[in-house]
C-alpha positions in Angstrom: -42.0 -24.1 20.2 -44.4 -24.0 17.0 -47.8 -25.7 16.6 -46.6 -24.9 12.5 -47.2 -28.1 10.5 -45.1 -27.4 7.9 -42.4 -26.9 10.1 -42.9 -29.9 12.8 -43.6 -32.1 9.5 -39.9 -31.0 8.2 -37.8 -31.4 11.2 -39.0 -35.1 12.0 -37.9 -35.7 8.5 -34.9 -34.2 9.4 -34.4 -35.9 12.9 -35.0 -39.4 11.2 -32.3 -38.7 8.7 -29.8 -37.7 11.3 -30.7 -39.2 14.9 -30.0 -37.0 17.0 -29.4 -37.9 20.7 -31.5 -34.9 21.9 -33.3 -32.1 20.2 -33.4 -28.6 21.6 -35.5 -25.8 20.9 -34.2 -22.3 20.7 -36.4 -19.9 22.6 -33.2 -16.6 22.3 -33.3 -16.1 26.8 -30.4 -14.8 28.4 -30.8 -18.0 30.4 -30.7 -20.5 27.8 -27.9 -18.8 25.8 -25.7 -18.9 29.2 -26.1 -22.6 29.4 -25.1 -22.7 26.1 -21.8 -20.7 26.4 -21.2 -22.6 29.6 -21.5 -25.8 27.4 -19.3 -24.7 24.7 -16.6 -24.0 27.4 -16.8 -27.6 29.3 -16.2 -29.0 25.7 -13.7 -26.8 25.0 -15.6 -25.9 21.9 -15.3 -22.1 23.1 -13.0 -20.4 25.5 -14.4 -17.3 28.1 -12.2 -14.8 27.6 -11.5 -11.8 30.5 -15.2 -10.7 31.5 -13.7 -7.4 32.9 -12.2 -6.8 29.9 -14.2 -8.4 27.0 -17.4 -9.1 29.0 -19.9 -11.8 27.6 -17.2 -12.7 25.0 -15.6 -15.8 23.9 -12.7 -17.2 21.7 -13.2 -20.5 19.0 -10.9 -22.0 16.6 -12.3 -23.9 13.2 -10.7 -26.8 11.8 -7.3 -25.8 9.9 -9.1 -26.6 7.0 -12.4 -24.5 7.6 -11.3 -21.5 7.7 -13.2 -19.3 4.6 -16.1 -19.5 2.3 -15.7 -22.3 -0.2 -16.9 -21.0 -3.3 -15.9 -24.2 -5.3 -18.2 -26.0 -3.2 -21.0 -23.9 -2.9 -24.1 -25.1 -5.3 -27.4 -23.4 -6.7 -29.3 -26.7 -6.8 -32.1 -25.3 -9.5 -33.9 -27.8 -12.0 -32.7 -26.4 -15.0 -28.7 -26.4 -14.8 -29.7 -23.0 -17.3 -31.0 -21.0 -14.4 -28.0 -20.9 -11.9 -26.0 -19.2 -14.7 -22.4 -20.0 -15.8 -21.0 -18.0 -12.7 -22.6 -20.3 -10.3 -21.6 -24.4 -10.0 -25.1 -26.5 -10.3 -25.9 -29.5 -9.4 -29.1 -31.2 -10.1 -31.8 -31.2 -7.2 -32.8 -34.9 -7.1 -28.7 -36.1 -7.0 -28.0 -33.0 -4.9 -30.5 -34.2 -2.2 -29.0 -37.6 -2.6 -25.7 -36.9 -1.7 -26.2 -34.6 0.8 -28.8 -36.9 2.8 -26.1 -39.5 2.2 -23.6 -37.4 4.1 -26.1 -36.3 6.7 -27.5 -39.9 7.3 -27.1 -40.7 11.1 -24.1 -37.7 11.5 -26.5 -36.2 14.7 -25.6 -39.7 16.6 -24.5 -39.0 20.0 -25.5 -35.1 19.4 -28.0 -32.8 19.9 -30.1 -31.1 17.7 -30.4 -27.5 17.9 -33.7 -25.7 16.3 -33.6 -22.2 15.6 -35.9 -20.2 14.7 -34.6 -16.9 13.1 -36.1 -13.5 11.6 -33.9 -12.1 8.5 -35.0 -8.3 9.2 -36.7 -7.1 12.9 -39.6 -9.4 13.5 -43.1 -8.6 12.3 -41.2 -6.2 10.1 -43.2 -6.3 5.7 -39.4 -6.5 4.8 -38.8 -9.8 7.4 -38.3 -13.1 5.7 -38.2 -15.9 8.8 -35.7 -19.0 8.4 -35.3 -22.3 10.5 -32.0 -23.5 11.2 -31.5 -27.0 12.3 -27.9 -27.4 14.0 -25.5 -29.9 15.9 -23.0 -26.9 16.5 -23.4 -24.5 19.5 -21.1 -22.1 18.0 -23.6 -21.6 15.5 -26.8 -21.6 17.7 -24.1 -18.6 19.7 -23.5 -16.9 16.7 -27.2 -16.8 14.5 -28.4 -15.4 18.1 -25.7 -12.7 17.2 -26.0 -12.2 13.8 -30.3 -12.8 13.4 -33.5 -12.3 15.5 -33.9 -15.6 17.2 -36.4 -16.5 19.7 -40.2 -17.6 20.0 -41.3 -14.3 18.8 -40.3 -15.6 15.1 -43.1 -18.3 16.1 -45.6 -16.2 16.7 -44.6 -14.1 13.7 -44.6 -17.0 11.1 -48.1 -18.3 12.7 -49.8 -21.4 10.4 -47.6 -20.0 7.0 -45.5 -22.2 4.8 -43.5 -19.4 3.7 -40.2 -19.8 5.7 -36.3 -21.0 4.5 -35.5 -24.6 5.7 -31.8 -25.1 6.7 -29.8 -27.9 7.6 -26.3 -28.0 8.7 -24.4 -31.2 10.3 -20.7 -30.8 11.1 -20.4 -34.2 10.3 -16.3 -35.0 10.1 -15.5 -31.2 8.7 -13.9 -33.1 6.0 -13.0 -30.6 2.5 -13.5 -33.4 0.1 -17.5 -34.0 1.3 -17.9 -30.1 2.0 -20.7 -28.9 0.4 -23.1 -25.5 0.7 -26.0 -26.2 -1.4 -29.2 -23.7 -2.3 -32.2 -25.0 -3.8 -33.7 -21.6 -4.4 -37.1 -23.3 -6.0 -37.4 -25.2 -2.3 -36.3 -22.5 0.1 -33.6 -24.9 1.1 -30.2 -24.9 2.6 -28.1 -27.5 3.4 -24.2 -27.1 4.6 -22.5 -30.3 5.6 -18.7 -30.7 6.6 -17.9 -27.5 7.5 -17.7 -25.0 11.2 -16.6 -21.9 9.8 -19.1 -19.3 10.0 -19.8 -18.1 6.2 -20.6 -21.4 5.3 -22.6 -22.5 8.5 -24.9 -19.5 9.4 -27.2 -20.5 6.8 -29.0 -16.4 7.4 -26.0 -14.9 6.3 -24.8 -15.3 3.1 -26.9 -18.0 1.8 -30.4 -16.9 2.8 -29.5 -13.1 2.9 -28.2 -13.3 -0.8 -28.5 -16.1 -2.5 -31.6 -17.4 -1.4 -33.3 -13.5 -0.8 -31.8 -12.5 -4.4 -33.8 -15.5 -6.1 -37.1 -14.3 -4.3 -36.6 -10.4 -5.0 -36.4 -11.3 -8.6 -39.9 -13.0 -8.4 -41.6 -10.8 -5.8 -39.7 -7.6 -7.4 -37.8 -6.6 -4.7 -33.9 -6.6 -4.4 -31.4 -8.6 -2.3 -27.9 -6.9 -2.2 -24.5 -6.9 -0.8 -24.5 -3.4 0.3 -23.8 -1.9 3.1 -26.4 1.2 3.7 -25.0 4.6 5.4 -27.0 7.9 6.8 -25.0 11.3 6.9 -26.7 13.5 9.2 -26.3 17.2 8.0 -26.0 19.5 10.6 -29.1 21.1 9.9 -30.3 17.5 11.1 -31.4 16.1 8.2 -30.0 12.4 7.6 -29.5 11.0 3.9 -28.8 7.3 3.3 -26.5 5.8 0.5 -26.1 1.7 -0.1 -22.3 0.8 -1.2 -21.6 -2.8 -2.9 -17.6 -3.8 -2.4 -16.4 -7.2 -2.8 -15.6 -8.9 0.7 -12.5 -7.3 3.0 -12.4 -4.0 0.5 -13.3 -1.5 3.3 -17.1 -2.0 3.3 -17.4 -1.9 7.4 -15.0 0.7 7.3 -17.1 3.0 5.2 -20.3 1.6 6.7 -18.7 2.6 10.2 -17.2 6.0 9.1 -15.9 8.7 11.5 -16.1 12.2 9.8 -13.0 14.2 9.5 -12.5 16.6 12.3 -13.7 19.4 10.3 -16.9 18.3 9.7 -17.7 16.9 13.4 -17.4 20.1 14.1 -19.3 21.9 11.8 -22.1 19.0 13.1 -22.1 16.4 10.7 -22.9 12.6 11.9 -22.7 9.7 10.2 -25.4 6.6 11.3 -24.6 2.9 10.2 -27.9 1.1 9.0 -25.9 -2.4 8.1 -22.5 -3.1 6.6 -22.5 -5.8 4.3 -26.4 -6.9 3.1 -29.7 -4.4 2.1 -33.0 -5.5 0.8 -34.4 -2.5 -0.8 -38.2 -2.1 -1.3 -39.9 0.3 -4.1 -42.2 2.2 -1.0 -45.8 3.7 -1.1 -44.1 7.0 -2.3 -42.3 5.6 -5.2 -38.6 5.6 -3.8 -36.4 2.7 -3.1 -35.9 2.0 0.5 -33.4 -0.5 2.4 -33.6 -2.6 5.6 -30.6 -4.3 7.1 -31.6 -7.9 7.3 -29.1 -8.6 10.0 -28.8 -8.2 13.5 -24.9 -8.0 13.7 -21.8 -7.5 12.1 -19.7 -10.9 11.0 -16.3 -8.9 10.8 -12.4 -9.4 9.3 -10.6 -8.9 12.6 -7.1 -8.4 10.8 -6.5 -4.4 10.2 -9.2 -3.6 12.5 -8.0 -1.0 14.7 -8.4 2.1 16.8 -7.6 4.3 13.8 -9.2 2.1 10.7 -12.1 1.7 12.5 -12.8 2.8 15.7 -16.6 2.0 15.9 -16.0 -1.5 14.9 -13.5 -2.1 17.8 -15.8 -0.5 20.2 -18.6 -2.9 18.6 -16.1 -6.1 20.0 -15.6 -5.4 23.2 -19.1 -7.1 24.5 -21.3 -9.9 24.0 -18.7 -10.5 20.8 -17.2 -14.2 19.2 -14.2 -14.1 18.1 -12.9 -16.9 15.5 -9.5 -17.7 14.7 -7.8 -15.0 16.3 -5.0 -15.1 18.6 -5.0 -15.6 22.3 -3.4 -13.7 24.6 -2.3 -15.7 28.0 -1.4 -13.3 30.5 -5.0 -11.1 30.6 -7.0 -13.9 28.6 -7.6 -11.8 25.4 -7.4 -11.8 22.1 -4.7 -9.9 19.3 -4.4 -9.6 15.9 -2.4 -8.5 13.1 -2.8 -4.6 12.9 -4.7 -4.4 16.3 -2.0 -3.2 17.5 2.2 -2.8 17.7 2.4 -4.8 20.6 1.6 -8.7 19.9 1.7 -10.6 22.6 4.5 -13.0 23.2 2.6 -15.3 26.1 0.0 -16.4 24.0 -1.7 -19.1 21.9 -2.2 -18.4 17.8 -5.4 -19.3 15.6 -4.5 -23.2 15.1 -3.9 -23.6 18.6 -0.2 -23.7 18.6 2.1 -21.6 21.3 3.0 -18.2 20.1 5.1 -15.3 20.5 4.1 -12.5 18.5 7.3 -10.8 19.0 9.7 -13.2 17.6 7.5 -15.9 16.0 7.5 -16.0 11.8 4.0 -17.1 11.8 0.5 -15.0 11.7 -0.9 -15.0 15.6 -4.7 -14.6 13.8 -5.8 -16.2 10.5 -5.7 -13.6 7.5 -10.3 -14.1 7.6 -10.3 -14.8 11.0 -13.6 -13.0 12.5 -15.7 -11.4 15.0 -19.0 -11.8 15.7 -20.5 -9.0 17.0 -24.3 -7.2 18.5 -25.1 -4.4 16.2 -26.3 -2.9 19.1 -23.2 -2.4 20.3 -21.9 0.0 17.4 -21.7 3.7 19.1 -23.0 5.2 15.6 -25.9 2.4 14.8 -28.6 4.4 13.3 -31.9 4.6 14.9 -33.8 3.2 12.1 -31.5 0.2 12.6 -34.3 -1.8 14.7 -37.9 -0.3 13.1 -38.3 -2.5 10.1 -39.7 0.0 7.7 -36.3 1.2 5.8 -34.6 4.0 4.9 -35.0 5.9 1.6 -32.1 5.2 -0.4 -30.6 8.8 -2.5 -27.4 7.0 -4.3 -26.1 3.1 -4.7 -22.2 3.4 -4.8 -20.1 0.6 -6.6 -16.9 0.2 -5.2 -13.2 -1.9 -5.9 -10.1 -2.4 -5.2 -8.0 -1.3 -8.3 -4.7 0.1 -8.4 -5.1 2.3 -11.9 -7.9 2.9 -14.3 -10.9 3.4 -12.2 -10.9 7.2 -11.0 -11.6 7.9 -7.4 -15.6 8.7 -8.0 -17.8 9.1 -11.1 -21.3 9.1 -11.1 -22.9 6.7 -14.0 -24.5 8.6 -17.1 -28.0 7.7 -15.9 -29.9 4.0 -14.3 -29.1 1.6 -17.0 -25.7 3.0 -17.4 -25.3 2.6 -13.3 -26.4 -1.0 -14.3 -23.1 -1.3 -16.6 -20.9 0.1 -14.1 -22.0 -2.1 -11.6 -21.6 -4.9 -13.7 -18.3 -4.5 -14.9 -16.8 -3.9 -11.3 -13.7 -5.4 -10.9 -11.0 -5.8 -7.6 -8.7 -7.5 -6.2 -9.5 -11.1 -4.4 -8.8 -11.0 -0.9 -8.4 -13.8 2.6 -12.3 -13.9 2.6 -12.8 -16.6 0.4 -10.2 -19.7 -0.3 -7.8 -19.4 -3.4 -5.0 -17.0 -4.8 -4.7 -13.3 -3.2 -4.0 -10.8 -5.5 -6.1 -11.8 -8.4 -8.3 -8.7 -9.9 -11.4 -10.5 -10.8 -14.6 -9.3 -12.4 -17.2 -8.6 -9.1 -20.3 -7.5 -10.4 -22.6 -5.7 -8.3 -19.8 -7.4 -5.1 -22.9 -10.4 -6.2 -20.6 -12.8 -8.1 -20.2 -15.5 -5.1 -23.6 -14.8 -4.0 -26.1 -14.3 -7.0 -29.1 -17.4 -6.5 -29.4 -17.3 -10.0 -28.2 -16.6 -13.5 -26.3 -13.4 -12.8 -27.6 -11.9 -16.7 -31.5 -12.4 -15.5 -29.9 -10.4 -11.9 -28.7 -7.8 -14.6 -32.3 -7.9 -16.2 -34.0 -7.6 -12.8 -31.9 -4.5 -11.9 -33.0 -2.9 -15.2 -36.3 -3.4 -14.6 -36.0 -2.0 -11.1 -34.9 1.1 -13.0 -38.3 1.0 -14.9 -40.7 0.7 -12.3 -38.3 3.3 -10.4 -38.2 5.8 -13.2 -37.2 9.3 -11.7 -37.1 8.5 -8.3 -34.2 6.2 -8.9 -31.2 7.0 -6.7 -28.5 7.8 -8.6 -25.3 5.1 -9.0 -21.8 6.3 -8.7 -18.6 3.8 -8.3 -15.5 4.7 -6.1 -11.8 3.4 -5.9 -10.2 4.3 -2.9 -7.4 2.3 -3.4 -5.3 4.2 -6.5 -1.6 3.5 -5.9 1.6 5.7 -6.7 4.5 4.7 -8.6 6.1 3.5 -5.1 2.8 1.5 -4.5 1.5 3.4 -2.0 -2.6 4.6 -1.4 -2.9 8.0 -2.9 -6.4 8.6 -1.8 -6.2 8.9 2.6 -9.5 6.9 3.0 -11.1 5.8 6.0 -13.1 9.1 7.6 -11.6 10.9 5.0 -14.2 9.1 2.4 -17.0 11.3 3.8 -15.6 13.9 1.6 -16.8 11.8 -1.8 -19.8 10.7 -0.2 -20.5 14.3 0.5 -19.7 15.3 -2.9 -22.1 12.2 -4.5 -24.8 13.7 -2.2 -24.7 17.1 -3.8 -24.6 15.3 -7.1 -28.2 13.9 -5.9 -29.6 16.8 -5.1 -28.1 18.9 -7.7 -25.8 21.4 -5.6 -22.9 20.8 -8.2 -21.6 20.5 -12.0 -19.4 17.7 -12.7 -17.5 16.9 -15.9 -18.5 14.7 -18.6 -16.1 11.5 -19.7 -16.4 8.7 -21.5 -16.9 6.7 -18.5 -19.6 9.0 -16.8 -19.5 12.2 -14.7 -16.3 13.3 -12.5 -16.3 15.9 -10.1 -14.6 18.8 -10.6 -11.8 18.8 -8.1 -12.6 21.9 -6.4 -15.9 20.7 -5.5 -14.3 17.7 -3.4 -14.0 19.6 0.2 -10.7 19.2 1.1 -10.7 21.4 4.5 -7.9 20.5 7.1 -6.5 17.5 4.8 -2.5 17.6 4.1 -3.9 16.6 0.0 -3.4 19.1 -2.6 -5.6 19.6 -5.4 -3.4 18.9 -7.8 -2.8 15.0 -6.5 -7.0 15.3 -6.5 -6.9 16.0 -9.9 -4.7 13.1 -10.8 -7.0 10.5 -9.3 -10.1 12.0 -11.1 -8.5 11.6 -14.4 -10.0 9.4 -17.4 -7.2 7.6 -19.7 -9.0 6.8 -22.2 -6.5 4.2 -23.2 -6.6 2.5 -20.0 -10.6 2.3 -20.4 -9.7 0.9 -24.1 -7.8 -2.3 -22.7 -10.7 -2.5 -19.7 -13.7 -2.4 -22.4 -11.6 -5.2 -23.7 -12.1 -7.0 -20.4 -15.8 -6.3 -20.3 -16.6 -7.4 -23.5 -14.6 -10.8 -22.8 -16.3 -10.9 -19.1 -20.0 -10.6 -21.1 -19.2 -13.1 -23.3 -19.9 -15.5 -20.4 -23.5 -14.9 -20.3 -24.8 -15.7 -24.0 -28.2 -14.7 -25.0 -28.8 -14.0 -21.4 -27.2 -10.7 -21.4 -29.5 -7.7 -21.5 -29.5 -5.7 -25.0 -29.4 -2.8 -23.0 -25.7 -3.7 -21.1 -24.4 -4.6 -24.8 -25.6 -0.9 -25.8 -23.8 0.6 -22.7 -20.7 -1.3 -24.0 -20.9 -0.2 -27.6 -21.7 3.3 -26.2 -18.7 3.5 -23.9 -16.2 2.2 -26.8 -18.0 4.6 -29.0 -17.0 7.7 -26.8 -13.7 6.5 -26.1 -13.0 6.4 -29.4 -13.7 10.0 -30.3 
């Protein structure tokens, strides 16, 4: 445990609001995480799956209502209802802490509290930011051991300082209508009550990572993103690194995981994963921007992931993993999913707990955001910077969506505060991750709309200062859309490995190797310079997914200038100009 003040001082405030039965500190041993599991298991809180099969894993079910983020009741608690923005919901601090307490009073009765002590980032790392979770779930004690460095080394890291995020969780009933996921960003507080389900209880993922992080980068002039960050190794052995923003379940571990086409494994080309889904990038000592992975594992969709969309995740699962609201299979004590494979089981037991057989049964087996927790450790192409703490330099930041038209399959952005526009105006498709209609294209900037700490048009000021202090040895910003459709409504593009072939082409952009033709959205490649070696995809189909409409982009400046209207005086003058500039040039 801690001789910290500050934190001793907080959690017997904390203990007298909830009463815990018994209180438990976290030290991250093998030993005490087994008694932990074993717990879970007596209480049927978790399930052990087959341990020759899926060693160290286990199987748990949320609450059929706790199944997603719940955007409409997550809260930037800030003092002026001006500073969380008009895409956030606020709440006032002083009645936010009432309620909450209110909800929390005496909910720890008959329970134990859990302390953990957590590093966002290795620990000891310049880039590391050190939270402390208090808990009465052992899933999520199981699963920030996963996902964050937990142990008494954070201790010893955080010493005598005062600088450390406070978070408090309490299951309480898991009831919707007292649900809430509040962020007091001018406190470095957390507090989720009446909710299990991972995205809104591991209070270092999303809401520290993000919302929290994003709020201090802005004062401490760093930045906290929902990237993934990449290396492609060349086969002369040098490794560049690119970040990628997508909104959730829009391929982002698929990219971040990427297998290279045939033809360019064996010309020698590797691919490294430094994190899928959250980068906190650094101006360094030489000027550059460079990224760390804050996280310590991967909090997956387990729907669609397979051994041909992505291999390396599935290989990442099969130790040491969590698995939540998936399907269990009954005669080898494993788990399924929808596109794991063409053989569901029919012995088996779905997400809510109900008897199922997958081959005649109507109903899903797995929840459509149903998850794994997973080591990073265990990925067969994690990077070897993964672990060191001191970044990667960062060559391109690629803006991604889901869009059926409009959006070509890559153009690179005019120049930084034009990369700022295009990352701004990304929009995609909403997907299972969070609750609420499927299918909706929404406006996504930066993939930072559910997850921005503070008013999104200061965010877009703070990336255009980045730009600033950045000046030439900015990485260049491109956006992508691997998801073009045909007439029939089928993908155009092949995806999966088959990205590396953009990503190779943005790389060369970077370092100048080729031309690229000017629109009036930005720079498209010309489609000879996209490699496209031992693919079945003719040049001419290439062609028609790099093409500008300008019509099209006449109806979507429409959009944007709608979409901007939301942020008032708060919008930059300099994202107005990159408007006016793009209707300018799709005029002519």
């Amino acid at each position: 445990m801690t001789k910290n003040q500050s934190v001793l001082k907080w959690i017997d405030e904390m203990k007298a609001l909830v009463t815990p039965d018994n209180l438990v500190w976290i030290d991250g041993s093998d030993a005490q995480i087994e008694d932990l599991r074993k717990e879970a298991c007596s209480t049927g809180e978790m399930i052990k799956l087959n341990q020759d099969k899926l060693p160290n894993c286990y199987l748990h079910r949320t609450a059929v209502n706790d199944v997603a983020r719940v955007e409409g009741r997550t809260y930037i608690c800030s003092r002026k209802e001006e500073d969380a923005g008009p895409t956030n919901n606020w709440m006032d601090p002083t009645k936010a802490y009432e309620m909450l307490y209110g909800i929390a009073k005496g909910s720890y009765k008959g329970r134990t509290m859990y302390v953990i002590p957590y590093s966002m980032g290795p620990v000891g790392s310049p880039f590391a930011k050190i939270g402390v979770e208090l808990t009465d779930s052992i899933y999520v004690v199981l699963n920030m051991a996963i996902m964050t460095r937990v142990g008494n080394a954070v201790w010893e890291a955080l010493g005598d300082s005062t600088e450390w995020v406070k978070g408090l969780h309490c299951k309480c009933n898991i009831e919707e209508e007292n649900r809430y996921i509040c962020h007091f960003p001018e406190d470095d507080t957390i507090i989720s009550v009446n909710s299990g389900y991972g995205g809104n209880v591991l209070l270092g993922k999303k809401c520290f990572a993000l919302r929290i992080a994003s709020y201090l980068g802005k004062n401490q002039g760093w930045m906290a993103e929902h990237m993934l960050i990449l290396g492609v190794q060349y086969p002369n052995g040098e490794v560049k690194y690119v970040a990628a923003a997508f909104p959730s379940a829009c391929g982002k571990t698929n990219l971040a995981m990427l297998i290279p086409p045939e033809v360019y494994q064996k010309k020698g080309y590797k691919v490294w994963t430094v994190g899928d889904d959250i980068a906190w990038m650094h101006i360094g000592e030489d000027g550059r921007l460079w990224a760390i992975n804050p996280e310590n594992g991967f909090f997956g969709v387990a729907p669609g992931t397979n051994a041909k969309s992505n291999p390396n995740a599935l290989a990442t699962t099969r130790e040491g993993t969590i698995f939540t609201n998936v399907a269990h299979n009954l005669d080898d004590n494993t788990v399924w999913w929808e596109g794991l494979d063409k053989n569901p089981p029919e012995n088996a037991v779905d997400w809510t707990g109900e008897p199922w057989n997958g081959k005649t049964s109507d109903k899903k087996g797995a929840h459509p955001n149903s998850r794994f927790t997973a080591p990073a450790r265990n990925c067969p192409c994690i990077s070897d910077e993964f672990d060191k703490g001191t970044g990667v330099p960062i060559s391109a930041i690629i803006f991604g969506g889901r869009r059926a038209q409009t959006t070509p399959l890559v153009y690179q952005s005019r120049d930084w505060n034009n990369g700022v526009f295009v990352g701004s105006i990304m929009a995609s498709e909403t997907t299972a991750a969070a609750t609420g209609a499927v299918g909706v294209v929404r406006r996504d900037p930066m993939a930072m709309l559910p997850f921005c700490g503070y008013h999104m048009g200061d965010y877009f000021k703070h990336w255009i200062e980045m730009g600033q202090k950045l000046g030439d040895k900015a990485p260049k910003i491109f956006n992508v859309n691997w998801f073009r459709l045909d007439e029939e409504g089928h993908f155009i593009w092949p995806g999966f490995g088959d990205n590396l072939r953009v990503v190779e082409w943005i790389l060369k952009r970077c370092s100048g190797e080729v031309d690229a033709v000017e629109t009036a959205i930005g720079y498209v490649p010309k489609a000879e310079d996209i490699n496209l070696e031992g693919l079945d995809f003719s040049i001419d189909t290439l062609k028609s997914i790099l093409e500008v409409k300008n019509d099209q982009w006449m109806k979507e400046a429409e959009g944007i200038e709608e979409f901007y209207k939301k942020f008032g005086d708060k919008l930059p003058q300099e994202l107005k100009d990159q408007l006016a500039g793009l209707k300018d040039r799709l005029s002519k």
